[in-house]
C-alpha positions in Angstrom: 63.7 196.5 65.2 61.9 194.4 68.0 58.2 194.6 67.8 56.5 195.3 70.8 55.6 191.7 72.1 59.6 191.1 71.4 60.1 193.9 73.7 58.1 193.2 76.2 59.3 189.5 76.6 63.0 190.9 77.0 61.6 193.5 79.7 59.9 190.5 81.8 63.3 188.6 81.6 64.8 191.5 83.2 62.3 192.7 85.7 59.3 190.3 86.4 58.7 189.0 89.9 60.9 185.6 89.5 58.4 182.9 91.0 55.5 184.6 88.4 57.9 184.5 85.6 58.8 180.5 86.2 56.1 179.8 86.4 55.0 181.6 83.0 58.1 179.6 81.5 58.1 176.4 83.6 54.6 175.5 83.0 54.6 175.2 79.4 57.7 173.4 78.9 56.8 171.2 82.2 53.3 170.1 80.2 55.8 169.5 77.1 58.6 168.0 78.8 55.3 165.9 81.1 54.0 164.8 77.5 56.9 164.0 75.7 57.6 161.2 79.0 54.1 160.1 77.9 55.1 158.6 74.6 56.8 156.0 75.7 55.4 155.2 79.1 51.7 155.0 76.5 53.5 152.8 74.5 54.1 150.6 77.8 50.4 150.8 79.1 49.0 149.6 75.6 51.7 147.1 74.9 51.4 145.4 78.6 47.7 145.5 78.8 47.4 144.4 74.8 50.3 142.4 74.0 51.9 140.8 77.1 55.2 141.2 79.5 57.5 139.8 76.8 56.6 142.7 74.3 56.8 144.8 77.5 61.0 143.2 77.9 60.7 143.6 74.1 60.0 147.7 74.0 62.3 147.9 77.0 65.5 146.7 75.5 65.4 149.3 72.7 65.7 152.1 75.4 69.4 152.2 75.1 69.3 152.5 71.4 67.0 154.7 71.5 68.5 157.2 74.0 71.8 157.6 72.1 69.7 158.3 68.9 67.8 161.0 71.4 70.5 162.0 72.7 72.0 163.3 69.3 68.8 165.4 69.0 69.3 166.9 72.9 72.9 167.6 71.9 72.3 170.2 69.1 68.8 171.5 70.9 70.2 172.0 74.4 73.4 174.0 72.6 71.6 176.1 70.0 69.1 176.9 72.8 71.5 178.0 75.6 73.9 180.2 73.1 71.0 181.9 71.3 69.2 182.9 74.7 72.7 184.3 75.6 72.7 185.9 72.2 69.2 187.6 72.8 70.3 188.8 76.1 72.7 190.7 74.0 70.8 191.5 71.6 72.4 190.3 68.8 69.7 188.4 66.7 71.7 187.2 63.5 73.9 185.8 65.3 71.3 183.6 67.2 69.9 183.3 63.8 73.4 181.2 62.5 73.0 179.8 65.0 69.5 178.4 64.7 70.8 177.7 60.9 74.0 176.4 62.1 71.6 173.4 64.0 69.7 172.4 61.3 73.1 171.3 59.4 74.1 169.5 63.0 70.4 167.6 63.3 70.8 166.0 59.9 74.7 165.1 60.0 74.5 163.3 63.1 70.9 161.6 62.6 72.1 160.1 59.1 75.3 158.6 60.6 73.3 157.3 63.7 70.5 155.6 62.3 72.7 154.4 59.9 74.8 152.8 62.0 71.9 151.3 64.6 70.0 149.8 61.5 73.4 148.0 60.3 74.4 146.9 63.9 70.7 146.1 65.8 71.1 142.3 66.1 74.3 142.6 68.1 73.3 145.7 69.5 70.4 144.1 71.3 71.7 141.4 72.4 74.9 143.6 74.2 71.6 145.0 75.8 70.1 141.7 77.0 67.5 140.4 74.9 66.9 136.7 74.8 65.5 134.9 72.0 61.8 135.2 73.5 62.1 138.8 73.4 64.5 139.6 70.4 61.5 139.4 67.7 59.2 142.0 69.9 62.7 145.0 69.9 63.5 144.4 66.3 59.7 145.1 65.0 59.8 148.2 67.0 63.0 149.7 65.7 62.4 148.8 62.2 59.9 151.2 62.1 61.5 154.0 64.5 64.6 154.4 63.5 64.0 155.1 60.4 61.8 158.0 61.0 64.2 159.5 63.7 65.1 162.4 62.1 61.5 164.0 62.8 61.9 163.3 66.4 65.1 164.7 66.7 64.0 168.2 64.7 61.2 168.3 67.2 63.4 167.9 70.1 66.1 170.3 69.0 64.1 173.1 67.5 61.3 173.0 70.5 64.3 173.5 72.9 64.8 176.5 70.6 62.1 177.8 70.5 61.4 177.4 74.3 64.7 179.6 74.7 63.6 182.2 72.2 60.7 183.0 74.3 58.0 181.0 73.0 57.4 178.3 76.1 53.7 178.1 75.6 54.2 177.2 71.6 56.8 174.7 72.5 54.4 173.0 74.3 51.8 173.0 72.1 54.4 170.8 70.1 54.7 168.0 72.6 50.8 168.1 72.9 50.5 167.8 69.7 52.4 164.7 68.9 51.8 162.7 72.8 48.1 163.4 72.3 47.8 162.3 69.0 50.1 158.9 69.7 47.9 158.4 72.5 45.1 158.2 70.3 46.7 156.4 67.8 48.1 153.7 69.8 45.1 151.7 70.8 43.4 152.1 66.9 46.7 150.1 65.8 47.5 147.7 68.6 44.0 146.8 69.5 41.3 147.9 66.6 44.0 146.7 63.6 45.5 143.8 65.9 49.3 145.6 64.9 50.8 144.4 68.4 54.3 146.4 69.3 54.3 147.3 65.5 51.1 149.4 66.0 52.9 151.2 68.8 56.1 151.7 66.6 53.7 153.7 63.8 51.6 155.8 66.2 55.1 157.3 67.5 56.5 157.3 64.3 53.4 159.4 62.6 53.3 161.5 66.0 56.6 162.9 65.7 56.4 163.7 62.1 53.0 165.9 62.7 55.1 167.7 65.8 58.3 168.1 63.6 56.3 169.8 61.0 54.6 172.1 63.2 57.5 173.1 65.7 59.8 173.9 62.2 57.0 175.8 60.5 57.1 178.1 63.4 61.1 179.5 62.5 59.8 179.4 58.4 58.0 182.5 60.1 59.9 185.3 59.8 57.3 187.6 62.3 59.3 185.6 65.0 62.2 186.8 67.0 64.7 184.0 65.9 63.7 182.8 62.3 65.1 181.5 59.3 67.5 184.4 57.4 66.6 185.3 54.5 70.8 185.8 54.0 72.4 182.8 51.9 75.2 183.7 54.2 73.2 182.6 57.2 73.4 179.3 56.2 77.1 178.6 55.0 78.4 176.0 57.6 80.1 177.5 60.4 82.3 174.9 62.2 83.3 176.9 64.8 79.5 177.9 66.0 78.8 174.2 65.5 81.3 173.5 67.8 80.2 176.1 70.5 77.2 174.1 70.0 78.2 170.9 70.7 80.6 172.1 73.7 77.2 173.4 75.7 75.2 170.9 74.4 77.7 168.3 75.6 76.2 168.1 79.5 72.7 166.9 78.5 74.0 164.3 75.5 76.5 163.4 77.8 73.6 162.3 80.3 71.7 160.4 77.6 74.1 159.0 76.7 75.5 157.4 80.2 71.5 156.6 80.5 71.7 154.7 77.7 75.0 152.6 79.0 73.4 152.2 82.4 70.6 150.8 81.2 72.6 148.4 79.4 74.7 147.3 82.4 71.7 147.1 84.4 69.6 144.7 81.9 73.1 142.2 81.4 73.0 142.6 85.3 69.7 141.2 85.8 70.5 138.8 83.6 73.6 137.5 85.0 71.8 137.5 88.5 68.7 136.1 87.6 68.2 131.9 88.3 66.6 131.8 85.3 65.7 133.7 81.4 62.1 133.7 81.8 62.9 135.6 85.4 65.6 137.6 83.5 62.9 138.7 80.9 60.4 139.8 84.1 63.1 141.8 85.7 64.0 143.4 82.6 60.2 144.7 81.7 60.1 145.8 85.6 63.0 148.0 85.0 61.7 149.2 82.0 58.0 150.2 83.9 59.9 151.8 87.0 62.5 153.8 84.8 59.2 155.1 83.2 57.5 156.0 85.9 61.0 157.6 87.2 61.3 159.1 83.8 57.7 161.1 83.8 58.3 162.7 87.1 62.4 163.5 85.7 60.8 165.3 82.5 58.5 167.2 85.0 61.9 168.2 86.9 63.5 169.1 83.5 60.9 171.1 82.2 60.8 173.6 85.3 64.6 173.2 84.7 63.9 174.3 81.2 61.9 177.0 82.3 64.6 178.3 84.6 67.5 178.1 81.6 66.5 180.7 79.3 65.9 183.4 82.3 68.8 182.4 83.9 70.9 182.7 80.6 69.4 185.9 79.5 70.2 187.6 83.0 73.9 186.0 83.0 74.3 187.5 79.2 73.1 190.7 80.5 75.0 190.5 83.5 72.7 190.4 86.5 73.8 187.0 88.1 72.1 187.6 91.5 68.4 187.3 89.5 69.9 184.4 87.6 70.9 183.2 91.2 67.5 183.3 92.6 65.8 182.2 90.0 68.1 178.7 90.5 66.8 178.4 94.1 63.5 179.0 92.8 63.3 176.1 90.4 65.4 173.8 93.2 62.4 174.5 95.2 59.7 173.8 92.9 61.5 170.2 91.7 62.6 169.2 95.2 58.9 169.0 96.1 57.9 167.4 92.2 60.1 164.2 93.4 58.8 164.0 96.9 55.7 163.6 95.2 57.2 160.6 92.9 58.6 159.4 96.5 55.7 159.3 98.1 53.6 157.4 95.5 56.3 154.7 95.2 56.5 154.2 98.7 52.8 154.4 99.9 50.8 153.7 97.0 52.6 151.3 94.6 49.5 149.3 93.4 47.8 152.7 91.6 51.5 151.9 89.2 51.2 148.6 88.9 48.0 148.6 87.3 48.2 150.5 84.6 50.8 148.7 83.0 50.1 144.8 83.4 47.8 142.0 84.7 51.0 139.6 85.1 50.7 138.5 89.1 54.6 138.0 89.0 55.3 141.3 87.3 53.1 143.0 89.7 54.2 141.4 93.0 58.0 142.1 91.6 57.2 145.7 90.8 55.9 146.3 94.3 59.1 145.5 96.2 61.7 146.9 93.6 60.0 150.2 92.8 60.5 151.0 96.7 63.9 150.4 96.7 64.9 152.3 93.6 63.2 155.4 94.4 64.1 155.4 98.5 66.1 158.5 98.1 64.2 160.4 95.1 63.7 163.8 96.1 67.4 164.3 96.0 67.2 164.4 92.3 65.2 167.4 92.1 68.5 169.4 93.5 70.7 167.1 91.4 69.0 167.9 88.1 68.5 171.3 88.7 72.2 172.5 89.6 73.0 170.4 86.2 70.8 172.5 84.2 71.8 175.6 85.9 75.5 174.9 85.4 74.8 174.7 81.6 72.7 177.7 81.3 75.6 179.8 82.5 77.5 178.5 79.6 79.8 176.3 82.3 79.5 173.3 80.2 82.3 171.7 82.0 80.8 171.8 85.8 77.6 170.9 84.4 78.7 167.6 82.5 81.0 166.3 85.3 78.0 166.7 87.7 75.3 165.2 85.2 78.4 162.3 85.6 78.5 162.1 88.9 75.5 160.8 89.2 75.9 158.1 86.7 79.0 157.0 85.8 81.3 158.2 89.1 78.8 156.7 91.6 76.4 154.3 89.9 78.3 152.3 87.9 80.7 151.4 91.1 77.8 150.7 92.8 76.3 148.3 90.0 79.7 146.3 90.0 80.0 145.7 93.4 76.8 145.9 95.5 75.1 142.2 93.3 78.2 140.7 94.5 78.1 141.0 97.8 73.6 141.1 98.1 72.2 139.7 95.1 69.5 141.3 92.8 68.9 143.4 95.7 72.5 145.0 95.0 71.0 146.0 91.2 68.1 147.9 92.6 69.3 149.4 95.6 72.8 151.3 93.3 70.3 153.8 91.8 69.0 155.4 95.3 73.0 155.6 97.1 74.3 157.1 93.7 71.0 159.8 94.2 72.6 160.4 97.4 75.9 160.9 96.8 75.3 162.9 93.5 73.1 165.2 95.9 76.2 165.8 98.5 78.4 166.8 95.2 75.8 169.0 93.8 75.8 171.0 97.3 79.6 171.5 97.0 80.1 172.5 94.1 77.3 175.2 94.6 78.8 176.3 97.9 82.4 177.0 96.1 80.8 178.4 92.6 78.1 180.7 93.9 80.4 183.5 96.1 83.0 183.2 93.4 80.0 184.3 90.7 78.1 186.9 93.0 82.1 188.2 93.5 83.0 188.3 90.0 79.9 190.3 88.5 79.2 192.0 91.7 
């Protein structure tokens, strides 16, 4: 028996006015998804402005490692999420509440194997990624102390997805506050009060995500909330083939990560390969690192409207109104076409204001000036990119959704990567990012065009 707050949630996923109800969605998991951007890119401002360029190359390497650990944690939350908002939509809770079980199981198998593995392997690892020996010493202090401790930043991730699809968005925002605000203020107390360096910045992140994993899992220990914990010892024998209805929706998003994580590989080797010299290499590499950031916090804002969107657009699809689960799309395309015009804008007209918050270097800054401009040239095209992604998934079309989250950076960029520093130079490395945004866009538009009369058609 839903109590009535429960019912009323389900009610105003059927019948609110779409842009109020985005908005009621979008905004907390946009200040979550905002935050969470702002662990790292704090990590950057502190480390550039306390510890120097080098540490900056340092933290940067570790971003491929660390996005396949992340991406682990995106795989089970972006699944669970999506099937038990379907679920809810038809109303059959214990089922969402396997699920929710079903995850925990997933979190833990894949997190020990993982870490595991990236703690055995991290010296080869990082240098596949790029790191010379001036910079080596900076990435393995970091990880040392991450990795092990990544199982609370992957329960954070998953279960906040969860509970963002359950309908508690303003709660699942209160996680990422919760742990961004408190490594914020962590961060300079341990790299400049206790003279810690990049190992200061490794334990505020590390303590931040265990406070947020311990508050976003107390919330399903709850049992006043819609999807909880069972009671049932049934509800928590393994279920392999709900884990893998999991995995297959969850697949789109990890797949992403993933690919991130491999692109930012072949970029860093690229920009070493190109570069005349290792010291130049090392410069390049910490630019990269500062513009993906900056790239990244306006992407998080686009993903949490897209976020936002999911569990409407699920619950309307499970109850079988596509046409409100088709407006509610153009809606949130809207909304994060204009978020990375924004991003655009600021790259192209007001570079300095980025520059300075994450280093005094001269030749980082006059570097950063010129290559932030030609990376994000074409931006705003991500904010229909992302969005059709997302809205793919929430559908439960896990297959359209992960070959478009591909297009974008295996089918166009890596090509592009190969090729264009032949032929132009560094300049090649840079400009890939911004033709692969445009041709992703052009393929996003298609499939749209043949997918949306076929659905309007088929539930009409």
């Amino acid at each position: 028996m839903l109590s009535t707050s429960e019912e009323k949630k389900l009610f105003d996923l059927r019948n609110e006015h779409i842009p109020k109800l985005l908005m009621k969605y979008a905004i907390p998991s946009v200040i979550g998804a905002v935050v969470s951007a702002l662990y790292n890119i704090v990590d950057r401002i502190f480390i550039g402005q306390g510890v120097g360029s080098n540490a900056l190359a340092g933290l940067a390497i570790t971003f491929p490692i660390l996005m396949c650990l992340i991406a682990f944690g995106m795989l089970v939350g972006s699944g669970a999420s999506v099937r038990i908002s379907i679920y809810i939509g038809r109303n059959d809770l214990k089922t969402a509440e396997r699920l929710l079980s079903n995850a925990v199981f997933l979190t833990f198998f894949f997190n020990l194997i993982m870490c595991s593995l990236a703690l055995v392997f991290m010296d080869p690892l990082l240098r596949m990624f790029g790191a010379s020996d001036a910079i080596m010493p900076y990435a393995k202090e970091y990880l040392y102390i991450v990795i092990p401790g990544n199982i609370f930043c992957d329960l954070s991730f998953s279960y906040n997805a969860i509970m963002r699809a359950s309908g508690y968005p303003r709660k699942a925002m209160y996680t990422m506050l919760i742990g961004a605000l408190l490594n914020a203020f962590l961060d300079p107390i341990f790299i400049f009060g206790l003279d810690w360096g990049i190992q200061g910045a490794a334990w505020a992140t590390l303590i931040s995500e265990i406070v947020a994993a311990l508050y976003v899992m107390g919330h399903f220990f709850n049992r006043k909330h819609l999807i909880h914990f069972s009671p049932r010892r049934s509800a928590y024998k393994p279920d392999f083939a709900m884990m893998k209805a999991i995995v297959s929706i969850g697949m789109a998003p990890f797949t992403m990560m993933i690919v991130n994580s491999a692109i930012n590989t072949i970029m860093n080797r690229s920009l070493v390969a190109y570069s005349p010299s290792t010291s130049e290499a090392d410069l390049s590499i910490a630019a990269l690192g500062i513009i993906l950031g900056i790239s990244q916090l306006f992407i998080q804002f686009m993903l949490g409207v897209s976020m936002g969107m999911q569990p409407i657009v699920g619950y309307n699809f499970g109850a079988g109104n596509i046409r409100r689960s088709i407006k509610t799309y153009k809606v949130a395309t809207m909304v994060n076409v204009s978020v990375a015009t924004l991003g655009f804008s600021i790259a192209m007209f007001y570079p300095q204001l980025i520059i300075g918050l994450f280093s005094n270097d001269a030749d980082l800054g006059d570097l950063l000036h010129r290559t932030i401009r030609l990376v994000m040239m074409m931006y705003p095209i991500i904010g229909l990119h992302l969005t059709t992604v997302q809205f793919f998934q929430s559908l439960g079309m896990s297959g359209k959704s992960m070959f478009l989250s591909l297009t974008r950076q295996i089918i166009y960029l890596i090509p592009c990567l190969v090729l264009l520093p032949r032929f132009i130079g560094m300049d090649g490395i840079w400009l890939s990012m911004p033709i692969a945004d445009v041709l992703a866009g052009i393929t996003a538009i298609l499939m749209l065009l043949y997918q949306i009369p076929r659905l309007v058609r088929k539930h009409a």
